[in-house]
N, C-alpha and C positions, 0 to 999 in steps of 0.2 A: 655737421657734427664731426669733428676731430677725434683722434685715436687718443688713447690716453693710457697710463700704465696701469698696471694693477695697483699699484700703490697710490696713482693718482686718481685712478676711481675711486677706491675705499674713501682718501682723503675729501674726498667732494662727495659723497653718500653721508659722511661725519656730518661734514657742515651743513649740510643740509636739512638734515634729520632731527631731529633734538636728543640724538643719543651723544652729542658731545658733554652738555653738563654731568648727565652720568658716567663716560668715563673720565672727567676728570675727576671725581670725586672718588672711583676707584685706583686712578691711580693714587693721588692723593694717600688714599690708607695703605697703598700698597708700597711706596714709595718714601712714606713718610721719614723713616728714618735717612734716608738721602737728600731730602730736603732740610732738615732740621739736624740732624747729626745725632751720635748715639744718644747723648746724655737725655737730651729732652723727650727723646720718642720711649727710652726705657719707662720714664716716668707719666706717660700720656697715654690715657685708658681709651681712648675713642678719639677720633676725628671724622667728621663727618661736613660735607657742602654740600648746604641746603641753597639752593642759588648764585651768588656771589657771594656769601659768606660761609665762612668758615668756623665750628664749632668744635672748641678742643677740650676736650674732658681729663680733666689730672685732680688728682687729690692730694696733689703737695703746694701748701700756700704756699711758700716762695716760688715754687716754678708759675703759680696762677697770678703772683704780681709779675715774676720778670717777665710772661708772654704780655700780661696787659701793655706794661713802660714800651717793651717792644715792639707793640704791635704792628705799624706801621712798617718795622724795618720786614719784621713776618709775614707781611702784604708784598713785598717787594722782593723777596726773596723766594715765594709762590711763585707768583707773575714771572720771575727772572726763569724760575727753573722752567717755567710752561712756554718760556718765548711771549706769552697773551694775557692777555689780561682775565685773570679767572678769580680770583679775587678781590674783593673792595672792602670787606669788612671781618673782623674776626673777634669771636665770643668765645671767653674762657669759661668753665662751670666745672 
């Protein structure tokens, strides 16, 4: 068994654990506006990942078409910020 850092312990307890899908779903809300920029987090009531997908709640029809048309670029812009792949799908309501 090798030494390993504090940092690198933590990070292999993460993966190993199944507490990675929930923090990334915390960061996710916590973050959100860093991901997505002000405009769209001012107007988006909830987000929430339930698995690999993503659920974003806004009550403004134009922002609930332009995340649909987008959504893909929104999947890849997630994944980009996280370095991994933590999203595959995303539901607007």
């Amino acid at each position: 068994m090798g030494s390993y850092s504090i940092g690198e312990a933590l990070n292999l307890l993460i993966e190993k654990s199944k507490w990675k899908p929930k923090i990334h779903g915390l960061r996710i809300q916590q973050e959100w506006e860093q991901i997505v920029g002000k405009t769209i987090a001012k107007y988006t009531r909830n987000v929430l990942l339930n698995g690999e997908t993503i659920i974003i709640y806004t009550d403004i029809a134009a922002l609930k078409q332009e995340l649909h048309f987008g959504k893909q670029q929104l999947i890849e812009r997630i994944n980009e910020y996280f370095g991994e792949r933590v999203v595959s799908d995303l539901v607007v309501k």
